[in-house]
Legacy VTK file of the C-alpha trace (Angstrom):
# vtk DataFile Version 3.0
C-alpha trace
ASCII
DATASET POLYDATA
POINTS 75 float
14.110 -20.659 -2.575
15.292 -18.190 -0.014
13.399 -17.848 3.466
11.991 -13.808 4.358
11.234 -12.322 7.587
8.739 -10.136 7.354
5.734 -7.671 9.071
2.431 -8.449 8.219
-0.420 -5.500 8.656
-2.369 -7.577 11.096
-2.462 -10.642 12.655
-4.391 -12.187 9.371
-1.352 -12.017 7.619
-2.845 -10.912 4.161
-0.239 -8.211 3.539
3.285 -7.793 4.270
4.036 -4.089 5.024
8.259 -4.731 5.914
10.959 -7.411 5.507
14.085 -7.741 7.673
17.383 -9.467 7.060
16.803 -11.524 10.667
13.950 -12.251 13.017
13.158 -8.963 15.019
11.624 -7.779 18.705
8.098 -8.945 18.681
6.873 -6.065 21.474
8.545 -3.677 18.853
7.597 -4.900 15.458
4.368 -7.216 15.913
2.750 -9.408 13.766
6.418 -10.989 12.622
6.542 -14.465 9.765
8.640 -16.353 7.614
7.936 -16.511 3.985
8.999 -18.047 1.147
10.683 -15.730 -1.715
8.131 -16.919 -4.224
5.421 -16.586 -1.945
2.386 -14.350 -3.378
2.231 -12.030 -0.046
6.206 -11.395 -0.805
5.548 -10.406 -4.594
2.718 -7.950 -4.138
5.102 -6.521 -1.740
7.656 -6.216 -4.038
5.638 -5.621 -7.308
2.669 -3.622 -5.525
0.300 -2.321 -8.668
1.023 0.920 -10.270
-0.598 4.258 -8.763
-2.211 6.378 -10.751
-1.504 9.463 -10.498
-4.206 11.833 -11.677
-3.640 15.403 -12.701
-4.832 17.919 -10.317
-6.115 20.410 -12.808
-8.360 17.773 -14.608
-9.906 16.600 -11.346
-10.603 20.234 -10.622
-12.436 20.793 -13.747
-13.907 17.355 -13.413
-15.266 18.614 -10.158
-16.492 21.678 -11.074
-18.263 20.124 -13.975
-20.073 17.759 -11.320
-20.833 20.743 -9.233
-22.185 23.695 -11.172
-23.272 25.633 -7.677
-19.259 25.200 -6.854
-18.336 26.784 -10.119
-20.981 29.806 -10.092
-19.252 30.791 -6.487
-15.703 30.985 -7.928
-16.641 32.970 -10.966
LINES 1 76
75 0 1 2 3 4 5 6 7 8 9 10 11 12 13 14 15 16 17 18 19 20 21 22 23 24 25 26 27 28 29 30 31 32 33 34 35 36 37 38 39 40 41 42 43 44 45 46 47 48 49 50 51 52 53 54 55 56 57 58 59 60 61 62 63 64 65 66 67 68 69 70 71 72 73 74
């Protein structure tokens, strides 16, 4: 098991947003740990879920299906 220094987004430490190879400033880079590799903070760090990406065309019709008023002003 290998030891991580990392950034958590606040000082809740849910998420880690940055790991380092060594312990860094504090006044520069706040909200500092130590984590464990296998650590569940660590692997939805490195494994974050996939984004879907949505085609901007079909959430323009999508839209203007929603809003007929919107749709009668572009035509």
């Amino acid at each position: 098991m290998t030891t991580l220094f990392v950034q958590f987004e606040d000082d809740e430490e849910l998420k880690i947003v940055s790991v380092f190879g060594n312990q860094q400033d504090a006044d520069v880079y706040p909200n500092q740990g130590v984590v464990a590799d296998n650590d569940p903070r660590y692997m939805a760090f490195i494994n974050p879920p996939p984004v879907i990406v949505t085609n901007p065309l079909d959430k323009l019709k999508a839209f203007l299906l929603a809003n007929p008023d919107v749709a009668a002003i572009l035509e």
